[in-house]
N, C-alpha and C positions, 0 to 999 in steps of 0.2 A: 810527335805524340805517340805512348807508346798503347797497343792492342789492351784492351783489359785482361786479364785472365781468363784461361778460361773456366766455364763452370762446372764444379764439382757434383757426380749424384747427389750428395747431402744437398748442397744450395739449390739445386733442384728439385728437389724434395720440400723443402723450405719457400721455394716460390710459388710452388705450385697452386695455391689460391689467387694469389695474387695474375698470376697466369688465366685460370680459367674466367676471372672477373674483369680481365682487361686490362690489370693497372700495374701492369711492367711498363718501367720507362722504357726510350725507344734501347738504350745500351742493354739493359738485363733483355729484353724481348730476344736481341739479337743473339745472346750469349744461350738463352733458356733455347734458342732455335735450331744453335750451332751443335748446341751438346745433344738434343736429342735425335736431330739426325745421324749422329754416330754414334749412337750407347742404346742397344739394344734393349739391354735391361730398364734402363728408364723410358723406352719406348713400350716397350709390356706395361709398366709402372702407370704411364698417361693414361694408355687403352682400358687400364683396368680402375682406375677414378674415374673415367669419365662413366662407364659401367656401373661403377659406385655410385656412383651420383645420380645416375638415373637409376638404377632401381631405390637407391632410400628417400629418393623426391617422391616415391609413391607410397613410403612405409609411414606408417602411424606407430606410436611407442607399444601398442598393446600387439601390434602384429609379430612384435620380436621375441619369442620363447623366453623365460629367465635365463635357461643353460646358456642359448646360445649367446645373449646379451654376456652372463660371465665367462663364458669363451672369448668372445670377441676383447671385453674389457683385460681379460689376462693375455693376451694375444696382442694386446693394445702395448699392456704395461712392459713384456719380455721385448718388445721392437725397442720401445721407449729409452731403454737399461740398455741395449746394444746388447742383449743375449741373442745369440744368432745361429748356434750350433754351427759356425763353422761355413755358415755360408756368406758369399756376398751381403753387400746392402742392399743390393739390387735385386736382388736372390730371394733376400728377406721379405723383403718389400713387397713382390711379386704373391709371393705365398701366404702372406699376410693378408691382402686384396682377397687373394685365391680364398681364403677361409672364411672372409665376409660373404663372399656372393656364394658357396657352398651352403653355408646357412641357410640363407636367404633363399635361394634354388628349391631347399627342402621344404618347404613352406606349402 
């Protein structure tokens, strides 16, 4: 029997709910585990959802400025479309993160 594949930024990007909620079977667990101890970038990527995630667990919809909500949604939609100016996914990703909780910071 052959190893799975292993996993791509994208597919981990892609599991990544399923990640923080528990519900990788035990193969994707091992793949989601394997790849992030060696990819730096999706290591930044984790650190900063999980960041995410704790501070919008404490936000309420009126606390988020209109601009910054249309920032974020155009910010949303340019990752979405794979417009990237040129940087990684990983790259993207990161800085994408990085623009939520700058927001958010400013508050």
């Amino acid at each position: 029997m052959t190893a799975p594949p292993a996993l791509t930024c994208r597919e981990l990007v892609e599991l990544v709910t399923e990640y923080f909620e528990g519900a990788l079977s035990g193969t994707e667990q091992a793949r989601f585990d394997e790849h992030i101890s060696a990819c730096p970038g999706c290591q930044r990527y984790l650190l900063q959802m999980r960041a995410t995630i704790a501070a919008a667990g404490r936000l309420q919809e009126d606390d988020v400025l209109p601009e910054a909500q249309a920032e974020l949604l155009a910010a949303f939609r340019d990752w979405r479309s794979g417009r990237t100016n040129g940087a990684t996914q990983g790259e993207h990703r990161v800085a994408f993160l990085e623009r939520i909780l700058g927001r958010f910071r400013r508050r």
